[in-house]
C-alpha positions in Angstrom: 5.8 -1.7 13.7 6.9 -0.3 10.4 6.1 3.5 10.1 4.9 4.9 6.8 7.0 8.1 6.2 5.7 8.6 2.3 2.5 6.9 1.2 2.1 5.5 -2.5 -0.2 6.6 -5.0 -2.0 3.0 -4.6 -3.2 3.3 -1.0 -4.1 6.6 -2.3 -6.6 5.5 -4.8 -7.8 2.9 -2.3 -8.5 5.0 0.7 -10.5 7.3 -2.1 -12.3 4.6 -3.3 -13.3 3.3 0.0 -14.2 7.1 1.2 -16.7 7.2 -2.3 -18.1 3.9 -1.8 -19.6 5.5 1.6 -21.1 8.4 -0.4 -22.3 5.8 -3.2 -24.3 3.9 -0.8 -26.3 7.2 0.0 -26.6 8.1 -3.3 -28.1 4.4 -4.0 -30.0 4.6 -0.7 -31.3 7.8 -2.3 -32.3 6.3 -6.0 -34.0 3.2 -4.0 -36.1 6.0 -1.8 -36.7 8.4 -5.4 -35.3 11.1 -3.1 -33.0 13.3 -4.3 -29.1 12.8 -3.3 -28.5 16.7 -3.2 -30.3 16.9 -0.2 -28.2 18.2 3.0 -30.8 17.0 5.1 -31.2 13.5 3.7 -27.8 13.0 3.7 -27.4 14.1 7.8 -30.6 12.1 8.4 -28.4 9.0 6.5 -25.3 9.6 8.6 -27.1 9.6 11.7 -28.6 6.0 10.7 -25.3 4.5 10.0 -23.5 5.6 12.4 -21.9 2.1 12.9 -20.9 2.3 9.0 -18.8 5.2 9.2 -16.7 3.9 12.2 -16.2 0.7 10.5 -15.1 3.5 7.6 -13.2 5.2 10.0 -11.5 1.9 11.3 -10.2 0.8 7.3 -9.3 4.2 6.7 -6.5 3.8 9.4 -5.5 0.7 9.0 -5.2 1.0 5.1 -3.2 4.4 5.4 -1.1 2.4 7.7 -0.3 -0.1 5.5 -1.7 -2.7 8.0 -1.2 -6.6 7.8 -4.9 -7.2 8.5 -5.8 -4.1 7.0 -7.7 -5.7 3.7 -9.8 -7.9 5.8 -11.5 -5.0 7.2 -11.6 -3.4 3.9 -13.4 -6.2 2.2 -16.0 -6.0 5.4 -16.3 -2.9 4.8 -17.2 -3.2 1.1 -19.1 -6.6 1.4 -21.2 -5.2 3.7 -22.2 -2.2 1.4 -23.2 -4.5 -1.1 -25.7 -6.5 1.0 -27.0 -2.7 1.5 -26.9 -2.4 -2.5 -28.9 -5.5 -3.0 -31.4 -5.3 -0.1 -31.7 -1.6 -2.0 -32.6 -3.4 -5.6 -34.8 -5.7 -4.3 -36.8 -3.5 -2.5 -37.2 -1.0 -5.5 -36.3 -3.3 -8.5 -34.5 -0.2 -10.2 -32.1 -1.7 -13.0 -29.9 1.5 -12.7 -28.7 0.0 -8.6 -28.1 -3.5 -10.0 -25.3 -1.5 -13.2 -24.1 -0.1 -10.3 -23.5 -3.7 -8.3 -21.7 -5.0 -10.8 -19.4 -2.3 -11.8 -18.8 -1.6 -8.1 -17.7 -5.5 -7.3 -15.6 -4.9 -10.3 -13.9 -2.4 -8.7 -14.0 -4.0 -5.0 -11.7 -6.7 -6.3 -9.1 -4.6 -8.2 -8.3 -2.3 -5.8 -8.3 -5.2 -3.1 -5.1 -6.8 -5.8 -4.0 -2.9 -5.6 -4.2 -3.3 -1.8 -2.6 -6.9 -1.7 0.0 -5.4 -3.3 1.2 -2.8 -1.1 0.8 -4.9 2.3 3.2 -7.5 -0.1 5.5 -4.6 -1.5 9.0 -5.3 -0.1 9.3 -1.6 1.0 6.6 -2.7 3.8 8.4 -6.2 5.2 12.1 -6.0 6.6 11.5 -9.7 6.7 13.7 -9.4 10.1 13.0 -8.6 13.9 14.8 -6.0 15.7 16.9 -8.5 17.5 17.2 -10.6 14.6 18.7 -8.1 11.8 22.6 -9.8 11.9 21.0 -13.2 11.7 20.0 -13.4 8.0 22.5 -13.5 5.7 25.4 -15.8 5.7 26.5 -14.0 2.3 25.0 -10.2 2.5 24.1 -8.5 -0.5 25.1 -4.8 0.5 24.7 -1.3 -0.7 25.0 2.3 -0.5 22.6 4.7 -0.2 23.3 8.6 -0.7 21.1 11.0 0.2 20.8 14.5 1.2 21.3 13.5 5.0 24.3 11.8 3.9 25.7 8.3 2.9 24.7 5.0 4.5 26.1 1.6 4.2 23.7 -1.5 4.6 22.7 -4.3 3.2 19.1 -6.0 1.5 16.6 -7.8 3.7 13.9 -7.7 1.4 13.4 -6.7 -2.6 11.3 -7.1 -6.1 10.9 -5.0 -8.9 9.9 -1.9 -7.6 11.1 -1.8 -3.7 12.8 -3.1 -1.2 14.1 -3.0 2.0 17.7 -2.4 3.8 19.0 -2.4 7.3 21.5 0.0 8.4 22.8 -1.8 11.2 25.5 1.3 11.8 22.7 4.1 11.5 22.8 6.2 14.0 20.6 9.5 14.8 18.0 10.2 12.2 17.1 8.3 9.6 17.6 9.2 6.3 14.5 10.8 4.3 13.6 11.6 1.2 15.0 11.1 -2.4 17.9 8.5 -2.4 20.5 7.0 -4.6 21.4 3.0 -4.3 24.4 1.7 -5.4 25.5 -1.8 -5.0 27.7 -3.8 -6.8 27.3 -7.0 -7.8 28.7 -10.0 -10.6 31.3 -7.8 -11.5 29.1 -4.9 -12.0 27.7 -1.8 -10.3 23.7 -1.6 -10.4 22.2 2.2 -9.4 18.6 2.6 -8.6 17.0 5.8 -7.7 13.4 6.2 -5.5 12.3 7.5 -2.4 12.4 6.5 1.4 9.0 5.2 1.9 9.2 3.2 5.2 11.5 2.8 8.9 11.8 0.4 11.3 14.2 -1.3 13.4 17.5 0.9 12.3 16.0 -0.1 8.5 14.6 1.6 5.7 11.9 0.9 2.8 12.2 2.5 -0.3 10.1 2.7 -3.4 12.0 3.3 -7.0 11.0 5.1 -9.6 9.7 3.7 -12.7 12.0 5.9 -14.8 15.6 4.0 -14.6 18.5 5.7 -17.2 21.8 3.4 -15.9 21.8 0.7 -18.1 22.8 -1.5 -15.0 19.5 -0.1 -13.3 17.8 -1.7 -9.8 15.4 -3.8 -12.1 18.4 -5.3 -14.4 19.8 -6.6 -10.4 16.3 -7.8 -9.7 16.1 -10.2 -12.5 19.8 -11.2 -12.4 19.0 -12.2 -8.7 15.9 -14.3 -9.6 17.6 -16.1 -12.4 20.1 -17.1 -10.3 18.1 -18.1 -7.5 19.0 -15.9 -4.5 15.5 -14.5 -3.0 14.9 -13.0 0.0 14.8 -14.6 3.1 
């Protein structure tokens, strides 16, 4: 199982949004009821009425933090179920305010399900190989070195885009490395540096997430796009 070591700014945003769409069905509950949302008590009494809702909140919160494979099914079970509550809700009191609030919050729903998509897709979060299976891959392996303060590591790609990708270290041993890293490989004649973060482990194999910012003009997304135009994708 791949183990998150540093989690992105996107499942951050999810798991916040997912957390606020629990409060935003009390606060709807609360418009539909012309109660006031401020109340301590109302919101206990609400709690203890959903009980079932806030382990099912509990659940996506996990699996989303842990970047699970399944993890945006129960998200959108999560959220579609919230907005049977928000309808039931502007039926029962017919206030135009709930049904604003339905459509900006399906808007939302769906973009940070892409956001989620993405992540579970992110090459940082698939080796793309089995433990058994790492030498297996490759006939031609596209290697590199990584440098960081833990020391230098020699590897080679199992899985990359744009933004991330993934490397096993079949002669790693001890600790993995951790934090802030430095890539170098070289390639067509050419040495291409990328700079990110370690992001992900598993299986003697590392994810890592670059940073936007790249100054080398042979930079991690120069190799990306020379690698699609020539046709050599991951496995």
């Amino acid at each position: 199982m791949i183990k998150i070591v540093r989690q992105s700014f996107n499942i951050y945003s999810v798991l916040l949004f997912t957390i606020l769409s629990y409060i935003l069905l009390y606060i709807v509950n609360s418009i539909a009821l012309g109660e006031s949302a401020l109340s301590l008590m109302s919101f206990k009494a609400f709690t203890l009425a959903n009980l079932y809702l806030l382990g099912l909140l509990a659940l996506t919160v996990v699996l989303v933090w842990k970047v699970e494979k399944h993890s945006h099914f129960f998200y959108l079970a999560f959220h579609m179920f919230l907005i049977f509550q928000f309808v039931m809700s502007f039926i029962e009191s017919q206030n135009k305010i709930i049904l604003i609030i339905i459509f900006l919050f399906m808007v939302h729903v769906y973009l940070f399900l892409l956001t989620l998509n993405a992540e579970i897709n992110s090459a940082s979060n698939n080796p793309l190989y089995l433990s058994n299976q790492a030498n297996l891959f490759f006939i031609k392996k596209l290697f590199v070195t990584i440098y960081s303060i833990d020391g230098v590591y020699e590897g080679y790609l199992t899985n990359w885009n744009d933004h991330s990708c993934f490397i096993h270290l079949p002669t790693l041993e001890g600790e993995y490395p951790s934090g802030k890293i430095r890539l170098i490989t070289k390639h067509f004649g050419k040495e291409f540096v990328g700079h990110g973060v370690i992001s992900s482990r598993y299986a003697e194999g590392i994810g890592i997430r670059f940073i936007e910012e790249q100054e080398e003009v042979y930079n991690w997304k120069l190799l990306t796009g020379i690698l699609n135009k020539k046709g050599i994708m991951p496995v």
